[in-house]
C-alpha positions in Angstrom: 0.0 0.0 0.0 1.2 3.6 -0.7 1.4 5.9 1.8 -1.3 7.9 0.7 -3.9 4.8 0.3 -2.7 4.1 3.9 -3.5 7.6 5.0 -7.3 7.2 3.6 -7.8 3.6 4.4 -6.6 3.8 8.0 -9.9 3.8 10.1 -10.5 3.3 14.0 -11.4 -0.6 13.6 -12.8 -2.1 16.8 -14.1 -5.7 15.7 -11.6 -7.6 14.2 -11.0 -11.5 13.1 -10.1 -14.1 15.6 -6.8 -14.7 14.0 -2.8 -13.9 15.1 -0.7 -11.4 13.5 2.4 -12.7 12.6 5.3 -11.8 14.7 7.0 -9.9 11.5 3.6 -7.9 11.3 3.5 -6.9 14.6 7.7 -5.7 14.7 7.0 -3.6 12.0 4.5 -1.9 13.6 6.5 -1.4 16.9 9.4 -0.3 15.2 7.6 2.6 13.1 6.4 3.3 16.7 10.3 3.4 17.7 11.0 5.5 14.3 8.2 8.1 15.6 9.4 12.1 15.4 10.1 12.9 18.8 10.8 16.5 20.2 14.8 16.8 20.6 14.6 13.3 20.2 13.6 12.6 23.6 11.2 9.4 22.5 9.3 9.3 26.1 7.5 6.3 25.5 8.7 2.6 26.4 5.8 0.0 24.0 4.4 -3.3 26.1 2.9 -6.0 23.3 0.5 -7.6 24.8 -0.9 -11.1 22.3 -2.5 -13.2 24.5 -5.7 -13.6 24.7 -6.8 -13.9 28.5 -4.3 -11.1 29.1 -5.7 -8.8 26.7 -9.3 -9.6 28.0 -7.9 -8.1 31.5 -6.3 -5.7 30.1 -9.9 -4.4 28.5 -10.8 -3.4 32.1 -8.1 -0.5 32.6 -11.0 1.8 30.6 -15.1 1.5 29.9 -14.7 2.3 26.4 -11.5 -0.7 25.7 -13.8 -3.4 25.1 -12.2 -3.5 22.0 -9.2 -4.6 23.4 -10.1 -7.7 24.6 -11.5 -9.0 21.0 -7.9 -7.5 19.3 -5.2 -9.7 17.8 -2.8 -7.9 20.0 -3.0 -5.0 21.8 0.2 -2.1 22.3 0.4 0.2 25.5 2.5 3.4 25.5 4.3 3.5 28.6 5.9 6.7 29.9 6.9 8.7 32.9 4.8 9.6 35.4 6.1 13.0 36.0 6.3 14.5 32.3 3.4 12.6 30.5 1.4 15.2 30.2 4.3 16.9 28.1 5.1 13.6 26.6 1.9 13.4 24.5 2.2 15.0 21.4 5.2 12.6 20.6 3.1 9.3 22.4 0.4 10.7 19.5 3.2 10.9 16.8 4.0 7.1 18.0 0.4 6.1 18.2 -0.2 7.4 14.4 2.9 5.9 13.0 1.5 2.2 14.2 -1.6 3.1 13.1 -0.3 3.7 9.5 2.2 0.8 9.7 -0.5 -1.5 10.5 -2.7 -0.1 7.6 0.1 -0.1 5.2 -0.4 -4.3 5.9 -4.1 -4.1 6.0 -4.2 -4.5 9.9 -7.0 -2.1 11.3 -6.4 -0.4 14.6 -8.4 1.4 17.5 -6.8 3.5 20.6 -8.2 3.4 23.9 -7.4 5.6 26.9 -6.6 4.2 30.2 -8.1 5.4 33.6 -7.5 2.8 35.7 -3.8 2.9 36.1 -3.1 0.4 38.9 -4.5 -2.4 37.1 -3.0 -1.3 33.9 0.7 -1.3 35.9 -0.7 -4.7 37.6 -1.2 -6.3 34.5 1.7 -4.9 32.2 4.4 -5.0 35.1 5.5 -1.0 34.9 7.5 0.9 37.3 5.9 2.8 39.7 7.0 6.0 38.2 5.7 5.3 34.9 2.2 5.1 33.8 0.0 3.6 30.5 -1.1 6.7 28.8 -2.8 4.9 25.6 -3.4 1.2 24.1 -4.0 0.3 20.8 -5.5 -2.5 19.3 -4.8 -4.2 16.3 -6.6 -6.7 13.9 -7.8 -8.2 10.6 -10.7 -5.8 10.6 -14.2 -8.5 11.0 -16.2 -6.2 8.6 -14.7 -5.0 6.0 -11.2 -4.8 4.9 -8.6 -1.5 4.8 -9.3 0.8 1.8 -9.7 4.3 0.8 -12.6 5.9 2.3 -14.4 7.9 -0.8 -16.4 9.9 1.9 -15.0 10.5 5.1 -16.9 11.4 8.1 -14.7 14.7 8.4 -15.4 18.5 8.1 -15.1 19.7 4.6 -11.7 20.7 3.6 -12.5 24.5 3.3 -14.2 24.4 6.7 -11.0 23.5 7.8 -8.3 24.9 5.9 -7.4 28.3 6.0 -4.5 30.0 4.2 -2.4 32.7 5.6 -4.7 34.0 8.4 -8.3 32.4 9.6 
């Protein structure tokens, strides 16, 4: 896939095939995660993979709205440190979109969750105490439909949006 068909096929996917991803598929994906831009090239983020299925079923719980998570082929938590996450997240969201992409480049759909409760997320993952799970992502052979451009996104239209030299 081309960058730009990933671009437009790349969709939050919460159902998803009850199938593996192959070890290769799921590297890839972690290491365009690794490759993120990062301010000063801090990279604030450490990545747990989590494949298994009664762990990812737990690991559902750390958030209402993770449900997701449970039904995913694997599931990848962005780990980082307590004290500076909240200025770690524009680079955790660089990571979180380069998986994303990575995974629909190989026609792997994918759909973040936040995480609220934090000691079950550190009791499950294994994290220092001075670190906490700021998002998860699933991923999956999507159960609907597969990954391609969306003709009609569900998005403001592009002059709503855009504006050129001053609002």
């Amino acid at each position: 896939m081309e960058t730009w068909e990933a671009i437009t096929s790349r969709r939050n996917v919460r159902s998803y095939q009850d199938e593996p991803l192959p070890k290769e598929q799921l590297d890839r994906i972690l290491e365009a995660g690794r490759r993120a831009p990062s301010s000063q090239n801090w990279q604030p983020w450490d990545f747990v993979l989590v494949a298994q299925r009664r762990r990812l079923e737990e690991l559902a719980r750390v958030w209402g709205g993770a449900g997701h998570v449970a039904r995913s082929a694997a599931t990848i938590a962005l780990v980082t440190d307590a004290a500076t996450q909240e200025r770690a997240r524009f680079d955790l969201g660089q990571a979180t979109m380069a998986m994303m992409l990575a995974a629909a480049d190989l026609g792997i759909g994918s759909g973040h969750a936040s995480v609220s409760d934090q000691e079950l997320a550190r009791e499950l993952l294994g994290f220092p105490e001075d670190k906490v799970c700021a998002f998860l992502i699933a991923f999956g052979v999507p159960a609907d439909r597969p990954l391609r451009p969306i003709q009609r996104p569900d998005r403001k239209p592009f002059d709503q949006v855009v504006h050129r030299e001053r609002w």
